[in-house]
N, CA, C and O atoms as a GROMACS GRO file, in nm:
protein
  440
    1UNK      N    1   4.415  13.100  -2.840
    1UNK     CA    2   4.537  13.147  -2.901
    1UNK      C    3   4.573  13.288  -2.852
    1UNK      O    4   4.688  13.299  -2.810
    2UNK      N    5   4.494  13.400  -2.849
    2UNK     CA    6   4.470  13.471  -2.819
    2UNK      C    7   4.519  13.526  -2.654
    2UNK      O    8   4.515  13.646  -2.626
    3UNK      N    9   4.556  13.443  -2.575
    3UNK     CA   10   4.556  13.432  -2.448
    3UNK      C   11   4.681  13.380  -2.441
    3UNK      O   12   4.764  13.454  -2.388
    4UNK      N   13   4.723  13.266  -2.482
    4UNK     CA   14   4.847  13.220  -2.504
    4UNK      C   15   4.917  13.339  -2.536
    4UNK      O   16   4.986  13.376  -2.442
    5UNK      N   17   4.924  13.429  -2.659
    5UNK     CA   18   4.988  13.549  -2.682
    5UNK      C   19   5.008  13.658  -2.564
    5UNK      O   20   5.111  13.721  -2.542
    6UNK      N   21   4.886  13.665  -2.491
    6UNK     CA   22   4.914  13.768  -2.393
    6UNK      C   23   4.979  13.745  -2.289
    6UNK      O   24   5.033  13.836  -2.226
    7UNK      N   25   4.986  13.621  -2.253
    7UNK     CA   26   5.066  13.544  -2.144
    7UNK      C   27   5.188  13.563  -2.170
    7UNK      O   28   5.241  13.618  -2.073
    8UNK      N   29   5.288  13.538  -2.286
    8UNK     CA   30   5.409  13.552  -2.313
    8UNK      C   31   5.419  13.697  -2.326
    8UNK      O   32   5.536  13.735  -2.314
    9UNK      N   33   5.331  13.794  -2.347
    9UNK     CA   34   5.429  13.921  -2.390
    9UNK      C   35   5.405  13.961  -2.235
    9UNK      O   36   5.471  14.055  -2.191
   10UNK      N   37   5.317  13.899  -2.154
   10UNK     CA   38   5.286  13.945  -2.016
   10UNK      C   39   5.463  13.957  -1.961
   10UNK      O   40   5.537  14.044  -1.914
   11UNK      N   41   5.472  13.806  -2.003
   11UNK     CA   42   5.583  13.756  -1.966
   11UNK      C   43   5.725  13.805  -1.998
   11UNK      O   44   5.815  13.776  -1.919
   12UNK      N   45   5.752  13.876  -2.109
   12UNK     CA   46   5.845  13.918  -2.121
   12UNK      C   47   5.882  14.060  -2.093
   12UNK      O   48   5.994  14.111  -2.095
   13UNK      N   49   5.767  14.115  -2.067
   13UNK     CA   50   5.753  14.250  -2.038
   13UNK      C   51   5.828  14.257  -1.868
   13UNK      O   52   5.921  14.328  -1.830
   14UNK      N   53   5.741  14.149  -1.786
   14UNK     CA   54   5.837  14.141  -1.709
   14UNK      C   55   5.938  14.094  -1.653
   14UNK      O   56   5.975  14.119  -1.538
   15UNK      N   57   5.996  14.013  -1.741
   15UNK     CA   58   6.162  13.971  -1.729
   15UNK      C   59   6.235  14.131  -1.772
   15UNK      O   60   6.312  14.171  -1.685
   16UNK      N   61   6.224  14.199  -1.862
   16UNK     CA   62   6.306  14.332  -1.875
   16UNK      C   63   6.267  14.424  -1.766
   16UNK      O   64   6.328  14.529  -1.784
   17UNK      N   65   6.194  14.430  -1.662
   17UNK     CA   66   6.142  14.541  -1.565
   17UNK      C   67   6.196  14.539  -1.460
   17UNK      O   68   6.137  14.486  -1.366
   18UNK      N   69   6.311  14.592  -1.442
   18UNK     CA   70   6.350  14.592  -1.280
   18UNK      C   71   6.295  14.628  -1.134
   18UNK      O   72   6.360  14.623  -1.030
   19UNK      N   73   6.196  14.656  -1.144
   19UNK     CA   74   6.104  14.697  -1.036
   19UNK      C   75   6.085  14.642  -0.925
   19UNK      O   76   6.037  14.531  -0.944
   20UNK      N   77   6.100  14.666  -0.812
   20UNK     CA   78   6.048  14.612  -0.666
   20UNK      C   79   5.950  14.657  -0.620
   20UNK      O   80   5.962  14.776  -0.590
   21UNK      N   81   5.789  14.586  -0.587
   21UNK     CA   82   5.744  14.613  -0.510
   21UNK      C   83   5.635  14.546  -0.395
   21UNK      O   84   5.529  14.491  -0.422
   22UNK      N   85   5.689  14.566  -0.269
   22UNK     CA   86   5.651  14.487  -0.183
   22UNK      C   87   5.535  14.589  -0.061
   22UNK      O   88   5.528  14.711  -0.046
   23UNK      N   89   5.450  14.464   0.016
   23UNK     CA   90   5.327  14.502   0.092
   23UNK      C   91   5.246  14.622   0.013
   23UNK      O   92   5.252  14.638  -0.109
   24UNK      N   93   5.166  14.708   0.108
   24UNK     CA   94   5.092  14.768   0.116
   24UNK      C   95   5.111  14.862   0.033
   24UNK      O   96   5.152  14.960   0.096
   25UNK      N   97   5.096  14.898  -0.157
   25UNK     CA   98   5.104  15.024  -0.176
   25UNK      C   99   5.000  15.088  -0.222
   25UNK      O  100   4.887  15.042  -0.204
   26UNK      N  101   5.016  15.181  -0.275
   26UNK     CA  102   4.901  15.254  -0.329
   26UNK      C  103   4.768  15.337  -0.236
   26UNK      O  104   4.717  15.278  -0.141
   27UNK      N  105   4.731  15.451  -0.267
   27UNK     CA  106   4.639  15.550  -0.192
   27UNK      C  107   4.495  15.414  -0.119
   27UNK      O  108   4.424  15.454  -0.027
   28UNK      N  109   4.482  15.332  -0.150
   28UNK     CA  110   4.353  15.281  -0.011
   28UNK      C  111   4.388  15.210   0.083
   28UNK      O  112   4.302  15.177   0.165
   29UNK      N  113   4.548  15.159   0.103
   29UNK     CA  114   4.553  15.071   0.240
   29UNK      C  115   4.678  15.158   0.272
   29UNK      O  116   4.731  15.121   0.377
   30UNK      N  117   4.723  15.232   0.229
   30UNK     CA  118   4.874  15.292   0.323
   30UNK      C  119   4.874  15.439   0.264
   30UNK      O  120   4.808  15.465   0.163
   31UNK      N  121   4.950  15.532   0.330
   31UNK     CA  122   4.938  15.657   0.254
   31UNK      C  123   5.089  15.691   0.254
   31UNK      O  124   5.163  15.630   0.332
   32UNK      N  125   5.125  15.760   0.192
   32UNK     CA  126   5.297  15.797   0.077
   32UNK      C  127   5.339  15.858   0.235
   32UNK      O  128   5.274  15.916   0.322
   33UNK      N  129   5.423  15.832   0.228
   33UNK     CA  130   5.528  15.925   0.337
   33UNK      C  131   5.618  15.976   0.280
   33UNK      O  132   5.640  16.095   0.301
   34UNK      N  133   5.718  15.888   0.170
   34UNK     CA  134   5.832  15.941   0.116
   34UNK      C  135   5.839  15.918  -0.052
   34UNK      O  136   5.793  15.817  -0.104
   35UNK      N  137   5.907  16.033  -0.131
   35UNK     CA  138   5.877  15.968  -0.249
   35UNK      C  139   6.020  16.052  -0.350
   35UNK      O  140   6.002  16.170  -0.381
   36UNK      N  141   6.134  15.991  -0.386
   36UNK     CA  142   6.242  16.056  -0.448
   36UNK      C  143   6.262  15.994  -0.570
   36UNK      O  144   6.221  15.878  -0.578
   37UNK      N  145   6.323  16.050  -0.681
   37UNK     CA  146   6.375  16.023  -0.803
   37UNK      C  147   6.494  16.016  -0.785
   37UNK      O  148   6.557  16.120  -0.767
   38UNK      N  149   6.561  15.881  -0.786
   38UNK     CA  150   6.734  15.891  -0.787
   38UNK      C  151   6.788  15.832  -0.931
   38UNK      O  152   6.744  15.739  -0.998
   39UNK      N  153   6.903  15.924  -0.955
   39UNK     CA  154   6.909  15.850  -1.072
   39UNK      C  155   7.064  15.920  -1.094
   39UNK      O  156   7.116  16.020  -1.045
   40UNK      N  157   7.111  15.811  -1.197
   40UNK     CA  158   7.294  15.840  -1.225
   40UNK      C  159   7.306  15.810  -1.385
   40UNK      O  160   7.236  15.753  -1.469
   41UNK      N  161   7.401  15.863  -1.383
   41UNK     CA  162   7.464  15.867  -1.546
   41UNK      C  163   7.591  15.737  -1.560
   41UNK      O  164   7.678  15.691  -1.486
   42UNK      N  165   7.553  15.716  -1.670
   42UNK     CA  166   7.655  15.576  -1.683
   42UNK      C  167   7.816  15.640  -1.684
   42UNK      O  168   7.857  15.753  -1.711
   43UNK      N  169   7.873  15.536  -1.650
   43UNK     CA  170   8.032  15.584  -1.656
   43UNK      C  171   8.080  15.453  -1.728
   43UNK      O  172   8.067  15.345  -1.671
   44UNK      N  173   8.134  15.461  -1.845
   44UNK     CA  174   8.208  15.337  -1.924
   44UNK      C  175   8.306  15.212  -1.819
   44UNK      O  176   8.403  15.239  -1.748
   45UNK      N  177   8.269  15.134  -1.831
   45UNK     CA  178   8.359  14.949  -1.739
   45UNK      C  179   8.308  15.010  -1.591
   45UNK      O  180   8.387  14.963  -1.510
   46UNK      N  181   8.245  15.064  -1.544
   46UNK     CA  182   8.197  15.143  -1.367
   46UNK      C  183   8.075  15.030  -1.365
   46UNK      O  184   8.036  14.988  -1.474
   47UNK      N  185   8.010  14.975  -1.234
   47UNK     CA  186   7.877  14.957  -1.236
   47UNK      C  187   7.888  15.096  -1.105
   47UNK      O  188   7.977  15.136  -1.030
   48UNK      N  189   7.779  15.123  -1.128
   48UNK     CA  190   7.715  15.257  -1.006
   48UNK      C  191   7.645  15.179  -0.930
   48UNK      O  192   7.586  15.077  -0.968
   49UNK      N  193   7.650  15.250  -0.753
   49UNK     CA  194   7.604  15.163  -0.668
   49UNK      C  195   7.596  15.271  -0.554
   49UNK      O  196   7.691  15.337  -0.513
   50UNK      N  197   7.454  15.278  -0.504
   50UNK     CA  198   7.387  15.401  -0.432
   50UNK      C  199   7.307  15.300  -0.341
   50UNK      O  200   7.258  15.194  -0.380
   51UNK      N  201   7.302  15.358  -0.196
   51UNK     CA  202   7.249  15.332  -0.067
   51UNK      C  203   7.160  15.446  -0.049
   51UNK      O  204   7.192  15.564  -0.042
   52UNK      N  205   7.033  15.390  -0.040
   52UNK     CA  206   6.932  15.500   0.005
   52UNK      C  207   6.869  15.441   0.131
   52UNK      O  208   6.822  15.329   0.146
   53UNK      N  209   6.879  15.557   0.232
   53UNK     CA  210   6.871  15.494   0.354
   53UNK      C  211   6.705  15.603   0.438
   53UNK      O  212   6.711  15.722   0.471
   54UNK      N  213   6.598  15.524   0.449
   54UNK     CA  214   6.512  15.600   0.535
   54UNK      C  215   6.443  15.552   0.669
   54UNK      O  216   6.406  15.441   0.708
   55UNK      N  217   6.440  15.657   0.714
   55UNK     CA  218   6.411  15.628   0.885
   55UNK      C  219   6.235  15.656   0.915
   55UNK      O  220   6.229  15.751   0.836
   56UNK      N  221   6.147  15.649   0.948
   56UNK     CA  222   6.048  15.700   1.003
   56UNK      C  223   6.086  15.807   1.140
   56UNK      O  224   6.152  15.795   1.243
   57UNK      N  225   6.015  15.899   1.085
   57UNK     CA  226   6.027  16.024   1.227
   57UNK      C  227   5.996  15.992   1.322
   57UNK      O  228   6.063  16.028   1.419
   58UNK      N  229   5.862  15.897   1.346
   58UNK     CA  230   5.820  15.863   1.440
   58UNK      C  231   5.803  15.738   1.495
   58UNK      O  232   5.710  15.670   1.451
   59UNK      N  233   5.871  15.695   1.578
   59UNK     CA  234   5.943  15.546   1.648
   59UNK      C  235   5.813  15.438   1.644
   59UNK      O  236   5.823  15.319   1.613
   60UNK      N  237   5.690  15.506   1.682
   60UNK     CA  238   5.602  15.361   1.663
   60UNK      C  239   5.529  15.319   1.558
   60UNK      O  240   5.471  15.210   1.557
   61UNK      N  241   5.528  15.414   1.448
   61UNK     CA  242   5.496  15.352   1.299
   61UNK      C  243   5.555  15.284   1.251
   61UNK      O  244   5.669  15.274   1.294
   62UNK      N  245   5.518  15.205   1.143
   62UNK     CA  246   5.570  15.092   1.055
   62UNK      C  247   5.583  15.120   0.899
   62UNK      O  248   5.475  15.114   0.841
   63UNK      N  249   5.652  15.139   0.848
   63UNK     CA  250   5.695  15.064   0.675
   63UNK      C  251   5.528  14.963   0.631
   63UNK      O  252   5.522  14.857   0.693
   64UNK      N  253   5.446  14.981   0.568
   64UNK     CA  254   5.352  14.906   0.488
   64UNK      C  255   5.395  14.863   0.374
   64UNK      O  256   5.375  14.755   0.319
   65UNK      N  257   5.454  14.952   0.342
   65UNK     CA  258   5.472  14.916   0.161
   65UNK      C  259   5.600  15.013   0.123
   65UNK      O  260   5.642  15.119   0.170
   66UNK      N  261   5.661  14.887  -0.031
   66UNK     CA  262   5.770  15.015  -0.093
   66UNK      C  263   5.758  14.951  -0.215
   66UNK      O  264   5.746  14.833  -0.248
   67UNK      N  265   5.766  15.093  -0.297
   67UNK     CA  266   5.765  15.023  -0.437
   67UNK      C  267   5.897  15.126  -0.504
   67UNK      O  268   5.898  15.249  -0.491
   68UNK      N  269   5.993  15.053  -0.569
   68UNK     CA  270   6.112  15.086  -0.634
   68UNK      C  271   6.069  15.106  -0.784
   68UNK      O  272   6.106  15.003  -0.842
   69UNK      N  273   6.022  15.169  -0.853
   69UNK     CA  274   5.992  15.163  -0.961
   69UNK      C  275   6.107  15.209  -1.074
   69UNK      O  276   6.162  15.319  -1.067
   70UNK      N  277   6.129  15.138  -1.153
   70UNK     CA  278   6.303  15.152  -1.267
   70UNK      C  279   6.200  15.193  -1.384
   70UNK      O  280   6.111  15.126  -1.436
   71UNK      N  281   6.246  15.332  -1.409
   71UNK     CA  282   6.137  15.428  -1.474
   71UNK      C  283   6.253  15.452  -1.638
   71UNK      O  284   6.220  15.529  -1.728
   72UNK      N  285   6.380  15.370  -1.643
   72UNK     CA  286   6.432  15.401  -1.767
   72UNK      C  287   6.391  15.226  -1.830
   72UNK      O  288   6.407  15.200  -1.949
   73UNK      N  289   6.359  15.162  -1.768
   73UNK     CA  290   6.323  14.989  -1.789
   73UNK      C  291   6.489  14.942  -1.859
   73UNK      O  292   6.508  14.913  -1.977
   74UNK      N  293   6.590  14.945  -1.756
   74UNK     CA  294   6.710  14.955  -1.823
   74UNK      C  295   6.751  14.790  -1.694
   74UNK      O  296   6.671  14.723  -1.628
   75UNK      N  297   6.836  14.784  -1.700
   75UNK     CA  298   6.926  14.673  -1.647
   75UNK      C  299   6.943  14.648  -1.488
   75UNK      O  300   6.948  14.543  -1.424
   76UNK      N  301   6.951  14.797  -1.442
   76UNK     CA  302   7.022  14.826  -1.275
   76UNK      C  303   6.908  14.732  -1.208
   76UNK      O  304   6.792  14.698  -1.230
   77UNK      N  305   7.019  14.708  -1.107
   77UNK     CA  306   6.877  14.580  -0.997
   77UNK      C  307   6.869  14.693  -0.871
   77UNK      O  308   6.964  14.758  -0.827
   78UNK      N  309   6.763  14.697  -0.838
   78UNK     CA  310   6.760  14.760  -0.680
   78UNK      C  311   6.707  14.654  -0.609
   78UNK      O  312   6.635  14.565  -0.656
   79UNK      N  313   6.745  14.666  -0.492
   79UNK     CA  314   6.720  14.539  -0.366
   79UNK      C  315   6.728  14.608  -0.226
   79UNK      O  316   6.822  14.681  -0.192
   80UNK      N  317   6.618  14.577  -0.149
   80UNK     CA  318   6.601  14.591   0.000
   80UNK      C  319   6.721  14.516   0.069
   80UNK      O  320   6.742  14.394   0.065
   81UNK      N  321   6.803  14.623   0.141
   81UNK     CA  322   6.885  14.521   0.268
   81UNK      C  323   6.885  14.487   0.366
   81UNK      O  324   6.933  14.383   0.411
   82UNK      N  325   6.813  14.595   0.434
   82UNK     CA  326   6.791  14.615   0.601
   82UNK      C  327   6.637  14.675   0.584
   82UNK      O  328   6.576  14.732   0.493
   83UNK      N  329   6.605  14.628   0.725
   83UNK     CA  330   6.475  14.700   0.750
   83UNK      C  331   6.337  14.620   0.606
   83UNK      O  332   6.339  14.511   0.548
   84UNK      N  333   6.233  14.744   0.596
   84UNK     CA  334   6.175  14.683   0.540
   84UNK      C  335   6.005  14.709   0.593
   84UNK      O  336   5.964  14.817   0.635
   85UNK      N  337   5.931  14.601   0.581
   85UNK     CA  338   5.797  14.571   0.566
   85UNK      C  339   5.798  14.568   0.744
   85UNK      O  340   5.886  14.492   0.786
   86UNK      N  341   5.732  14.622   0.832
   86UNK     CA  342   5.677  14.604   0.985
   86UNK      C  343   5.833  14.661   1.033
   86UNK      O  344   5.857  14.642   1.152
   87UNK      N  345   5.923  14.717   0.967
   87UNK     CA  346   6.010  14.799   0.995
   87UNK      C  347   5.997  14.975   1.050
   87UNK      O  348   5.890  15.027   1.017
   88UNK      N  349   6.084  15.057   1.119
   88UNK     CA  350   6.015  15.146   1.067
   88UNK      C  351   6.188  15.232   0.992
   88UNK      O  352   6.239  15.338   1.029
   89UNK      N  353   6.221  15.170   0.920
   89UNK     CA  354   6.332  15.215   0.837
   89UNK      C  355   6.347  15.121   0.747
   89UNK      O  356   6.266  15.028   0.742
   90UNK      N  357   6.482  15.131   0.636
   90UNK     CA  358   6.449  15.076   0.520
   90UNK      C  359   6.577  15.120   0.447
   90UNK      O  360   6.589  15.236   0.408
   91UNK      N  361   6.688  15.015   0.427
   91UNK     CA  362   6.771  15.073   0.345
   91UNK      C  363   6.776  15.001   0.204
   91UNK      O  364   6.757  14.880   0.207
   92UNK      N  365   6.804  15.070   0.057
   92UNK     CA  366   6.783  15.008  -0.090
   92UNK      C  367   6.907  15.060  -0.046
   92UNK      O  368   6.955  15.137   0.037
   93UNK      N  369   6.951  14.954  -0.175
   93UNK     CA  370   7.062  14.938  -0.247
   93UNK      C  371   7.027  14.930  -0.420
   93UNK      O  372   6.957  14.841  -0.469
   94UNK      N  373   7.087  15.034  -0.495
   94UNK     CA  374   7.019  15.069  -0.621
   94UNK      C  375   7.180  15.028  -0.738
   94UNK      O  376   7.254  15.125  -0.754
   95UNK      N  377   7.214  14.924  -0.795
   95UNK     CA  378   7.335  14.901  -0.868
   95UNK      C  379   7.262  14.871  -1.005
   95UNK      O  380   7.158  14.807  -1.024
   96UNK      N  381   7.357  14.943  -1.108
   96UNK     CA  382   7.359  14.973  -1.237
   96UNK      C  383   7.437  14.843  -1.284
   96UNK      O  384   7.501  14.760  -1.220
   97UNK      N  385   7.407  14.857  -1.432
   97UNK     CA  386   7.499  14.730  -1.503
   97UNK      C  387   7.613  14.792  -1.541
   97UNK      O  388   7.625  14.908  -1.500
   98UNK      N  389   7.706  14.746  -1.612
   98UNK     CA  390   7.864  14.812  -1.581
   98UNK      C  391   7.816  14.844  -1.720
   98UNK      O  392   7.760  14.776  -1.806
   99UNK      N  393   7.870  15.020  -1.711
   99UNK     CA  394   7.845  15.069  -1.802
   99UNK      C  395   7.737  15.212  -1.846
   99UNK      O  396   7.748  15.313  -1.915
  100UNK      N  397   7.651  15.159  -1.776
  100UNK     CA  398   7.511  15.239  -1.802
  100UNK      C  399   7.491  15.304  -1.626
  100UNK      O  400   7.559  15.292  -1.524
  101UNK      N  401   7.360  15.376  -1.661
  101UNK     CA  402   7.314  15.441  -1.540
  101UNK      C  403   7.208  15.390  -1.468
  101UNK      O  404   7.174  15.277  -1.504
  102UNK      N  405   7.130  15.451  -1.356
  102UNK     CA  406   6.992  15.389  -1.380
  102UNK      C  407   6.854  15.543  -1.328
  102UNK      O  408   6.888  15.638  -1.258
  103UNK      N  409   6.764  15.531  -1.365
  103UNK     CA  410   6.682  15.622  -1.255
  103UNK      C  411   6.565  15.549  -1.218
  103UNK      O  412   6.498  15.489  -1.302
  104UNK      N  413   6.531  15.553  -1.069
  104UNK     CA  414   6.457  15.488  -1.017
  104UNK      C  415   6.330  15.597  -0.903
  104UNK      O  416   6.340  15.686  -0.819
  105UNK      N  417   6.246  15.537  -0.954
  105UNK     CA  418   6.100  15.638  -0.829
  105UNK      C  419   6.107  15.546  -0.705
  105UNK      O  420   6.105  15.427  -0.735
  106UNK      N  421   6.118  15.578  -0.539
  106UNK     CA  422   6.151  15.532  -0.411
  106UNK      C  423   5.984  15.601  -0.425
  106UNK      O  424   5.955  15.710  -0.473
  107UNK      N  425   5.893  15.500  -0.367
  107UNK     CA  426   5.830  15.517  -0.232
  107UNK      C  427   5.801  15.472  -0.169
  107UNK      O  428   5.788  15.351  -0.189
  108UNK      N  429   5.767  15.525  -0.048
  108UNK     CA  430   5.719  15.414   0.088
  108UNK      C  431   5.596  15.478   0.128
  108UNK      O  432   5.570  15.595   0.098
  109UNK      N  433   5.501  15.381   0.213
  109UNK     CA  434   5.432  15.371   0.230
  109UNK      C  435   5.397  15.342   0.359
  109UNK      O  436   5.431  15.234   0.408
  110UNK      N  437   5.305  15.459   0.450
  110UNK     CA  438   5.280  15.366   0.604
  110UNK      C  439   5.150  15.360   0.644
  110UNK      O  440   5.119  15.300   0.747
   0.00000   0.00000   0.00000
């Protein structure tokens, strides 16, 4: 019974979490290269919609990992468009629900 319970709140915890995160993160298989707090204020009937665009300095490294973390656990979806994982750039696309704002933690990982 006990387990059954944790499964569903597992579960609902993450249906409300907007979070992305894909490959390699965290300090033992990739190390942080980039790491920003973006975040916007709601504007009433508006959805907000921000392009965050990063390049690697150096042409023969790769993108390991990115994790988008939605640090208000609010509505906005962020989504990878370009680039990515064995990339060495990476553009998010960060959109709010109409209405509200969002703030989100960017990092990547190589």
């Amino acid at each position: 019974m006990f387990v059954k319970i944790l499964l569903i709140s597992a579960t609902i915890s993450a249906v409300y979490t907007k979070s992305v995160i894909v490959g390699q993160v965290g300090e033992y298989n990739a190390r942080k290269i980039y790491e920003k707090t973006i975040e916007a204020t709601g504007i009433p009937f508006i959805k907000r919609e921000e392009e965050v665009y990063f390049e690697y300095p150096v042409g023969d490294q790769k993108i390991k990992g990115i994790a988008i973390r939605d640090l208000d656990n609010g509505l906005a979806e962020p989504s990878i468009n370009r680039g990515g994982i064995g990339f060495p750039f990476v553009n998010i696309k960060l959109k709010s629900e109409r209405g509200s704002g969002y703030r989100f933690l960017v990092e990547i990982y190589a």
